[in-house]
C-alpha positions, 0 to 999 in steps of 0.5 A: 456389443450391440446391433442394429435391429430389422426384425421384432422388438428393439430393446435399448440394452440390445440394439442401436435404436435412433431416438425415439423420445418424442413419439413415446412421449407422445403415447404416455402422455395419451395414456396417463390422461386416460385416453383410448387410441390406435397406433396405426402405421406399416409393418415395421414401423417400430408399433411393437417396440414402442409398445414394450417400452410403455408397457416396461415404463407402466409396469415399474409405476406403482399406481398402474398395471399393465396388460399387454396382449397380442392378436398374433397366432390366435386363429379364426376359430377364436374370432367365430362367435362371441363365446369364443372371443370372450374365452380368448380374451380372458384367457390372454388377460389371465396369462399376463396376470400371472406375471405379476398377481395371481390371485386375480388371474386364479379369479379370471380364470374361475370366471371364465365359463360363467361368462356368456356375452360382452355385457357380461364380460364388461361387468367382468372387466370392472371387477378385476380391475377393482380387485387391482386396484389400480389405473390398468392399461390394455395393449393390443398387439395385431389388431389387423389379425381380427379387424375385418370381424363383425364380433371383434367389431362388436368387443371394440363396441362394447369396450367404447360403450362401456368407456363412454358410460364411465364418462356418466356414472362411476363405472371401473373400466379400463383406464387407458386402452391402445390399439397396435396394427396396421389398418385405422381401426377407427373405421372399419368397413366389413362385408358380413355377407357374401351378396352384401357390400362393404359397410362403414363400421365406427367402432371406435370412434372414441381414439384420440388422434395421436398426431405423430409420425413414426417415420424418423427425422435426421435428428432421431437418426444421429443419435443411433450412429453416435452411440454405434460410433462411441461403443466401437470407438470410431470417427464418423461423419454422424451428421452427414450419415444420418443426412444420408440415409434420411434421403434415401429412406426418408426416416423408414425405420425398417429401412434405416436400420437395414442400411446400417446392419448392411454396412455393420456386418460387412455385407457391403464392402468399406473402404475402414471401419469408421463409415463414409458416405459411400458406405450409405450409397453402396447400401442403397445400391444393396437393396434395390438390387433386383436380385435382393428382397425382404419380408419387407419388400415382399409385402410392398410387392403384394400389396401393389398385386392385390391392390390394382386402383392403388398400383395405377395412381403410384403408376401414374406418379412414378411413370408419367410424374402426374401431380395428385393432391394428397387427401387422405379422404380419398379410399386410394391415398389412404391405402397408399398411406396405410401400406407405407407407400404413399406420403404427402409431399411439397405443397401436400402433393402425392409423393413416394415414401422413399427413393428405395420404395420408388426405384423396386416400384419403377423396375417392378413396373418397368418389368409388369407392364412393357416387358415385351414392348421393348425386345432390344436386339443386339444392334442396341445393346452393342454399342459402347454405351460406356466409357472410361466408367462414365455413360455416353448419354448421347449415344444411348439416346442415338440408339434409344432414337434409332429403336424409336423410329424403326417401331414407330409404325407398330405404335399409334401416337396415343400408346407413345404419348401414354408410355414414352417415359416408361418406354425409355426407361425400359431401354435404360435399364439393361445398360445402368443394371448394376452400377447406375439406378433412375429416379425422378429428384425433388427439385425445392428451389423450382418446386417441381420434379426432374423427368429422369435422372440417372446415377451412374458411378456416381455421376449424375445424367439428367434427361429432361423429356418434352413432348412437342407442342411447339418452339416456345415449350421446348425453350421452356423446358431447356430453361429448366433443364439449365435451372436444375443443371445449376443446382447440383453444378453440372455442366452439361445435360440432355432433353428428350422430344416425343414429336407426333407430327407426320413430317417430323424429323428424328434430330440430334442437336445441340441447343445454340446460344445456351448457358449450358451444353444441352443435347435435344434428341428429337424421336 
C-alpha cells in the first residue's frame, strides 16, 4: 500500500505523487540537448525527487551515463581550498562510478593525488568521460551547502570555462550539467572578507532558464487523489478535493501531500473513509494551528527572523494590505521568492504564497509585533461573543469600540492609523482561536482584496475597515463591501471606521437605504 510522502524522496512504486510530467518533461529535454541549468526552488519543493527520476530515466539509455552526487553532509573542511574540493569531488564521482563501471572508478581514484588544480582536474574530467564513452550527466544535490564559497565559486567557473570552450574545439566535457538547491546559483554574491562587502559573482551564467514552476496546478493534483481513491477502492469527489486543497496551498508540494497524510492517517477525524471537503477544511485548521509546526514551518519562521527587509515588506502586505509590484529584480521580492514566501499575484502584484503561509505569518506577526498593545481584561473577553456556534460580529466590534475609546488617549493618531488592522486582529484572535482563522480573499471580479474575513464554523464574517476621510469614501467602501457580500451570497456584513477627528463620536449604526444589512462601527 502506498502513502503520501512529506519527507525525502518520492518514489512512484511508493508514494501518491500528483503528476509531475510536465516538469520532468521539462528538465529532460534541457538535458538531452545538452544543456547546463539550476533547478532552483524552496525546500521541499520535489527538486530531489524530480532529480531521482531523471537520474533513473538516463541511467536505464544506453547512450548515456548518469552521475548523481549530493553537497549534503560534506562539511567546510572540503570546501577550505582548492586541493580540498578537487579531492571531494573525485571522491564523489568515484563513488557513483562504482555502481555501474569500476574500471573508471579504480582510474579516478589512481588519479586522485596527482591532481593539484581545477586545470588539472577539467583535463581529468574529459578523460574519464572519453574512457565512458558515452554523453555523461552531472547532478548536483544542495548546492546551497557550498554556494556562499569563493572556491566552490571558482569550480562552477571552471566547469563553464571549460563548457564554453567545448563550444570552440572539440573538447569532452560534461554533456549536461544540473545544479539542485535553493538559492540562484547563477548569481552569487559573496563577501570573501570581513571588512569587504557583498560582491556580484556570475559563475554560472551559461544556465539555461528552466521556465517551470514547481508549484502544482489543480489538474497535477487529481491525479494524486485518483490513483489513492482506485487503490483503497473509494468514491471520492477528486475534482473538487483537488480544487480544495489548491486554494489553501496553492500547489505547495509539501503542503499538499501533508494535507493528504493528515487526513489519510486519521490525524484528523472523518465523517468515512471515502473524503469530503470537510475533511480538506479540518487539515487546514490542523496546520495553522499555533500549537502545531514542521521543519517546514520552523524554517519559514527563521527566515522571517534572520531577514528583517524581507519580514516588513510581508508585514506591510499581510497587515496594512499594501499593493507592491512583484519584480523579481528587486533583492527584497527575490528572497521572498527563493524562500517560497512570496509570489506574483493578479496584475503581477506582490502575493503570499499560500493561505496557510499567510495565516502562521499573520499570528506570527500578530504575536511579534503588538502583543503588549492589546492586554484584554475580562470586561472584553467576558461577553457572549458566540452564540448558538455562530459569532455576534456586532458585539465583538461593540467591545473591540469600547477597548478603542478607553486607550485612545495613550495612542497618537499616527500609531492607529499605522496598526489599526493589526490592533483589531490582535483582539480577534483569542475569540476565533481554535474554531475560526482570518484571512484577507482575493476578490477577481473586483481585482482587489477584502480587508479581513473571518471563518468561524464555516461560516463566513466579513469587515471591511475604512479610514474616515469623508461621507463620500464611506459610501464607496459599503459598495464594495456589498459587491463582495454578493459574490459568496451573504446577506449581511459589517465595516470598520478608523476616524481621527477630535469631535469624533464612537457610533454604531446600521447603514440606511442599503441592498444589504450593513453595521458601520465608528472607533
Amino acid at each position: 500500500m502506498k502513502r503520501f510522502n512529506t519527507t525525502g524522496v518520492c518514489i512512484v512504486d511508493k508514494h501518491y505523487m500528483c503528476d509531475v510530467s510536465a516538469k520532468f518533461n521539462r528538465c529532460k529535454t534541457l538535458i538531452e540537448n545538452g544543456s547546463y541549468y539550476a533547478i532552483n526552488f524552496p525546500r521541499q519543493y520535489g527538486k530531489t525527487t524530480i532529480k531521482a527520476l531523471l537520474a533513473n530515466f538516463f541511467a536505464s539509455k544506453n547512450n548515456y551515463a548518469v552521475i548523481s552526487i549530493s553537497f549534503e553532509g560534506i562539511g567546510d573542511e572540503a570546501f577550505k581550498s582548492e586541493i580540498h574540493l578537487i579531492k571531494m569531488f573525485i571522491s564523489l564521482l568515484v563513488e557513483e562510478l562504482q555502481f555501474f563501471n569500476i574500471s573508471v572508478a579504480n582510474y579516478l581514484e589512481e588519479q586522485i593525488n596527482k591532481i593539484n588544480n581545477f586545470k588539472d582536474l577539467q583535463n581529468l574530467i574529459s578523460l574519464f568521460i572519453d574512457k565512458l564513452n558515452t554523453k555523461t550527466i552531472l547532478l548536483i544535490d544542495e548546492v546551497d551547502k557550498a554556494s556562499n564559497n569563493q572556491v566552490f565559486v571558482s569550480f562552477l567557473a571552471s566547469l563553464r570555462d571549460r563548457f564554453l570552450k567545448s563550444q570552440e574545439k572539440k573538447i569532452t566535457v560534461f554533456h549536461s550539467v544540473v545544479l539542485l538547491g535553493v538559492h540562484d546559483v547563477k548569481t552569487l554574491k559573496l563577501k570573501l572578507r570581513p571588512d569587504e562587502e557583498q560582491k556580484l559573482n556570475s559563475p554560472w551564467n551559461i544556465a539555461e532558464d528552466l521556465s517551470i514552476d514547481f508549484a502544482f496546478t489543480q489538474q497535477e493534483i487529481k491525479p494524486m487523489l485518483e490513483d489513492y481513491a482506485q487503490e483503497h477502492n473509494l468514491k471520492m469527489p477528486v475534482t473538487d478535493l483537488s480544487q480544495r486543497l489548491y486554494y489553501y496551498t496553492s500547489g505547495n508540494p509539501f503542503l499538499v501531500s501533508k494535507m493528504c497524510a493528515l487526513i489519510d492517517e486519521n490525524q484528523i477525524q472523518r465523517h468515512s473513509a471515502n473524503w469530503c471537503i470537510e475533511d480538506i477544511d479540518k487539515a487546514y485548521k490542523y496546520l495553522i494551528d499555533g500549537n502545531y509546526t514542521t521543519t517546514n514551518f520552523d524554517d519559514m519562521y527563521k527566515n522571517l527572523e534572520n531577514n528583517s527587509d524581507l519580514r516588513a515588506v510581508l508585514s506591510s502586505i499581510i497587515i496594512d494590505g499594501n499593493i507592491i509590484p512583484f519584480d523579481i529584480g528587486d533583492p527584497i521580492i527575490a528572497k521572498g521568492k527563493t524562500f517560497g514566501l512570496l509570489c506574483s499575484g493578479l496584475d503581477n502584484r506582490c502575493d503570499i504564497s499560500n493561505k496557510i503561509y499567510e495565516f502562521r505569518m499573520l499570528n506570527y506577526f500578530i504575536a511579534k509585533n503588538l502583543t503588549e498593545e492589546v492586554q484584554l481584561s475580562s470586561k472584553y473577553t467576558s461577553a457572549k461573543f458566540k452564540e448558538n456556534n455562530q459569532l455576534n460580529i456586532t458585539l465583538i466590534l461593540q467591545k473591540f469600540q469600547q477597548f478603542m475609546q478607553e486607550h485612545n488617549s495613550s495612542k497618537d493618531n499616527t500609531f492607529l492609523e499605522k496598526n489599526g488592522r493589526l490592533l483589531l486582529m490582535s483582539f480577534l484572535r483569542p475569540i476565533i482561536n481554535g474554531k475560526g482563522y482570518m484571512f484577507k480573499e482575493n476578490v477577481t471580479a473586483e481585482d482587489r482584496k477584502m480587508d479581513l474575513v473571518i471563518t468561524y464554523n464555516d461560516k463566513r464574517y466579513v469587515i471591511e475597515l475604512k479610514i474616515w476621510y469623508g461621507e463620500k469614501y464611506l459610501q464607496e467602501g459599503i459598495e464594495q463591501l456589498c459587491d463582495y457580500l454578493d459574490s459568496y451570497n451573504l446577506d449581511s456584513g459589517h465595516i470598520l471606521i478608523y476616524n481621527f477627528n477630535k469631535s469624533k463620536k464612537y457610533e454604531i449604526q446600521k447603514v440606511p437605504n442599503c441592498k444589504k444589512d450593513i453595521t458601520a462601527v465608528f472607533v
